[in-house]
N, C-alpha and C positions, 0 to 999 in steps of 0.2 A: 586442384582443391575446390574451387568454384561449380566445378561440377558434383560435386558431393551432395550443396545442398540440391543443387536441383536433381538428381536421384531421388533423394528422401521427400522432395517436392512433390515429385512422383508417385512415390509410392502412397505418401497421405493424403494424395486426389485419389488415387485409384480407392483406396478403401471408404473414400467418404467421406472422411472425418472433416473435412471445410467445409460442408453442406450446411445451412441454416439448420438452427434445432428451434422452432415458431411453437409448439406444443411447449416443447421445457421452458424455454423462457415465460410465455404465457401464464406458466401456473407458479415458475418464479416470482414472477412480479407482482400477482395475486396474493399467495402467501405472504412474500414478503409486507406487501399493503395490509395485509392482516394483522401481522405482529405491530407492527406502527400504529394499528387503528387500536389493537387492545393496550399496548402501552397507554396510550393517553386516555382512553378511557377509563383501564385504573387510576390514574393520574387524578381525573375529575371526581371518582368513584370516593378516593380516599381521602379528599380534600386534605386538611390543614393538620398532616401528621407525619409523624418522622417516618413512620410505614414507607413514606414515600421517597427514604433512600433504594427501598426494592427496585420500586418504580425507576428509579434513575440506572439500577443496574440492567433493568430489561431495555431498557431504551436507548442506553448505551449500544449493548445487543444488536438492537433494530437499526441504530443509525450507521452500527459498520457493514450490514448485510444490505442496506440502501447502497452505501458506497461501494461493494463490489459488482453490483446491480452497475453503478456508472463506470464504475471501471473495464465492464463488460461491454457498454456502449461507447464508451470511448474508443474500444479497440475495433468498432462495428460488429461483434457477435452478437447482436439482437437481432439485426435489422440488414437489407440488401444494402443500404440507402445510407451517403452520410446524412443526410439531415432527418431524415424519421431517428435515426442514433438519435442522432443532437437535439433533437425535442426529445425525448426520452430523458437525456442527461440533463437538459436543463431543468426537468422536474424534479428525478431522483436529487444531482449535485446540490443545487440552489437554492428551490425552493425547499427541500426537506429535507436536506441534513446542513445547509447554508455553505457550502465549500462551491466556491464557482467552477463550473464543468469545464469551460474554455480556456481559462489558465492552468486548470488541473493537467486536461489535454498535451498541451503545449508541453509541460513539465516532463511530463511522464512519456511522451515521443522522442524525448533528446532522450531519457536513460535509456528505451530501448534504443534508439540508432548508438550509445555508446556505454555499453555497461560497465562498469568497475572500472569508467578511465579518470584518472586524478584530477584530469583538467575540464572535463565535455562531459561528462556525469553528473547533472544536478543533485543526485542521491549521494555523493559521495563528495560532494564540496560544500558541505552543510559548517556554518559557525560554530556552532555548541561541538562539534567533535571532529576528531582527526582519523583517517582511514588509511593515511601513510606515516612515516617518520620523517618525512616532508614537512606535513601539512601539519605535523603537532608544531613542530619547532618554529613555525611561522603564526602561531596562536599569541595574543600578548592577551594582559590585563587579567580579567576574571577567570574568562574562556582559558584559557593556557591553565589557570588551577583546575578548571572543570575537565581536560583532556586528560590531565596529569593519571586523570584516577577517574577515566571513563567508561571503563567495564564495570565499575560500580554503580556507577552513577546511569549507566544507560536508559533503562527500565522505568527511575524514577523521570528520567527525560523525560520517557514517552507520554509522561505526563500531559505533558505540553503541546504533545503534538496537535492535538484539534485547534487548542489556539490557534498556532501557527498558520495553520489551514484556516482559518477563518480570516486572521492578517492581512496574508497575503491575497486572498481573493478579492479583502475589498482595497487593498492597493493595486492590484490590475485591473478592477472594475474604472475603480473611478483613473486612472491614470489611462484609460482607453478613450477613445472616441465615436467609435463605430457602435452603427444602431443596436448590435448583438450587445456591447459592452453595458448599453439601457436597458436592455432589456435582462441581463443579469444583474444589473444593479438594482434593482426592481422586484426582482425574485431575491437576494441575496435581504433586501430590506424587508420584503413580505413574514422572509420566512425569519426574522430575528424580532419583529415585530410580535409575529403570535410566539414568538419561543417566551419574547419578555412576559408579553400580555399576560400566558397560560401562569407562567411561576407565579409573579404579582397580584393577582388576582384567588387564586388558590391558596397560598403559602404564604406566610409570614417573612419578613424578609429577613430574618436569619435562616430560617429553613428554607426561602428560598436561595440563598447564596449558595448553603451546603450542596443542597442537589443541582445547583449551581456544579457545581464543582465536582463533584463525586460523576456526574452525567457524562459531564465533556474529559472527565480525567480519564475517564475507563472507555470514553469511546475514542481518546488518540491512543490509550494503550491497546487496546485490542488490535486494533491498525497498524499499529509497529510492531506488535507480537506477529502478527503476520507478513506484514511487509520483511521485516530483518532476516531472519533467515533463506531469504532467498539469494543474496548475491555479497552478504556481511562473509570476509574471511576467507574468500575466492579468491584468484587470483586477480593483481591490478593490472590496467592497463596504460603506459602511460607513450606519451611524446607521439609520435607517426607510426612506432612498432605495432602495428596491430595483424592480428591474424584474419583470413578470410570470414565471411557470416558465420556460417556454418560452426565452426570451431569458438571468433569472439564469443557467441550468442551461450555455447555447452557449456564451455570451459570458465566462465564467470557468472555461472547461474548452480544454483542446488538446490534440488527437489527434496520434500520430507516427504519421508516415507509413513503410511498410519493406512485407516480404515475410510472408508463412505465418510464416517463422523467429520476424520480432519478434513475431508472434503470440503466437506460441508461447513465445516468449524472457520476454515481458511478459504472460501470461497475459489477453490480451484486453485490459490498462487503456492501450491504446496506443488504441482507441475510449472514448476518455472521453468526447464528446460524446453519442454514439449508450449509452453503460451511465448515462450521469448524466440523460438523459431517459428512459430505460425502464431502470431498477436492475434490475426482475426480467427481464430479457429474456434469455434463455440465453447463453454466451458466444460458443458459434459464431455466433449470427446476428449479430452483431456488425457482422460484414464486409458480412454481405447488405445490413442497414438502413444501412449506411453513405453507397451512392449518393441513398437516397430521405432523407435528413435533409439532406444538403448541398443536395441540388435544390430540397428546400420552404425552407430558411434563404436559398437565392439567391431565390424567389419572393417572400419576403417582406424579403428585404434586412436580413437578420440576419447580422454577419459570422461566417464559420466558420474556427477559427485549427487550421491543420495547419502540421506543421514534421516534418524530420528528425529522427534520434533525436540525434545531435548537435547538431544547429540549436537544437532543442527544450532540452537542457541549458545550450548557447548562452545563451538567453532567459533562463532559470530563474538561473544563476548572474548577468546583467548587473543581474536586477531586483532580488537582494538585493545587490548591491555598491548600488544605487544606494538601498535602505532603509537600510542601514546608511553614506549619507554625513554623516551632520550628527555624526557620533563621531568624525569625520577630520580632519586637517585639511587646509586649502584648495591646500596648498601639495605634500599627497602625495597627491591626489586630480587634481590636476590633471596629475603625473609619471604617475599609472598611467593614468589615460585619454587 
């Protein structure tokens, strides 16, 4: 089995597809700095007016297409170099959207070396919810009401999510020591500094709370509308039992199927199959190596799980209603299904 991947290793050197793409990034990053620059300049533009909930919805926008930007360097698809990445990410992460890039790093390295596993999966050993009938049953207090009935409640979570991500970056900044850790805390304060400055300054501080809040609501939900469907509702992996790369990586990963749009819309993690066997592969080629992994997974009778972007949320939301059944009871589980 081991040999599997390195076949299809094979085949997506031969056809290119790991080669740097320095042109697309280029006019990614461009573009992207473009929408960032017209956000706040409407921002300034519209001064002291509710108008400027729009403005929090583009900006939103713009901070999770920054993030895929570092997501991208995280995984070294910009750059030959870790550290040309890593100054990259410390600008996109830290300084302008405030999420530290080094602890991001770290996090997001453990779920790929261990996807959907209950125990070594940071993605799936999260507080707020349960991803086995394990992990509900060991919930107490609030949280344990929050899992009960957390196919409902998901979405409103995702609320939360940028918090979260702001949180914890600055509890791994300053809980560090090393020069990097200064110098993310430093970028992390730069850039929460002109976040406050610009509201306060512009906006009334009722309108600035809202956009406050409507800004950073819709930039952790867009983030989890994209993140969740890729590995919510796959199979788990749990204890030592684990299957070779090649198979772990397919068989607890699921690609949405859509257009360029969702491409574009989901910044590539719509090929979650084809970025969690080749993390450094750029993000255009994405779509290329797409046909040549389904075709070696049908040869080798590895099943390959595609779904709509719907369908795929479908999934995702049936398989935590159904981790969080043993916190229910028998009698209101069986009225909602």
């Amino acid at each position: 089995m081991a040999s599997d991947y390195s076949e299809l290793s094979r085949r997506i050197k031969q056809a290119g597809l790991l080669r740097r793409r320095s042109a697309y990034y280029a006019a990614k990053i461009a573009s992207t700095a473009v929408l960032l620059a017209v956000g706040w300049t409407a921002f300034l533009l519209l001064g002291d007016s509710w108008w400027q909930l729009v403005t929090a919805v583009f900006l939103a926008f713009a901070f999770t297409q920054i993030a895929f930007l570092g997501h991208d360097a995280g995984h070294r698809q910009i750059f030959g170099t870790r550290r040309a990445n890593g100054l990259v990410g410390l600008v996109l992460g830290n300084l302008l959207i405030g999420v530290s890039y080094t602890w991001w790093v770290g996090k997001h390295n453990r779920h790929h070396s261990n996807p959907n596993h209950a125990d070594l999966d940071p993605d799936v050993t999260i507080g707020a919810l349960a991803f086995t009938a394990a992990q509900a049953s060991d919930k107490r207090g609030l949280v344990r009401a929050v899992v009960r009935f957390q196919a409902y409640l998901f979405f409103p979570l995702l609320l939360l999510e940028a918090a979260h991500l702001h949180t914890a970056s600055v509890k791994a900044v300053l809980g560090g020591r090393e020069r990097l850790d200064r110098v993310e805390a430093l970028l992390l304060l730069v850039h929460a500094a002109a976040y406050f400055a610009a509201l306060l300054l512009v906006l009334s501080p009722l309108r600035a709370a809202v956009f406050l809040l409507v800004q950073q609501g819709l930039f952790g939900l867009y983030l989890g509308c994209c993140f969740a469907p890729n590995h919510k509702g796959m199979p788990m992996l749990e204890g030592g039992k684990e299957p070779d790369y090649l198979r772990r990586q397919v068989l607890t990963s699921r690609n949405v199927r859509g257009s360029r749009v969702v491409d574009f819309l989901m910044g590539g993690l719509n090929y979650q199959i084809e970025h969690h066997l080749f993390p450094s592969m750029p993000r255009p080629n994405l779509r290329r190596a797409q046909p040549l992994v389904r075709a070696f997974c049908a040869e080798r009778g590895v099943s390959y799980s595609e779904s709509g972007v719907f369908g795929s949320y479908r999934e995702a939301l049936r398989h935590l209603h159904e981790a969080g059944a043993p916190l229910r009871p028998a009698v209101a589980d069986a009225v909602t299904d």
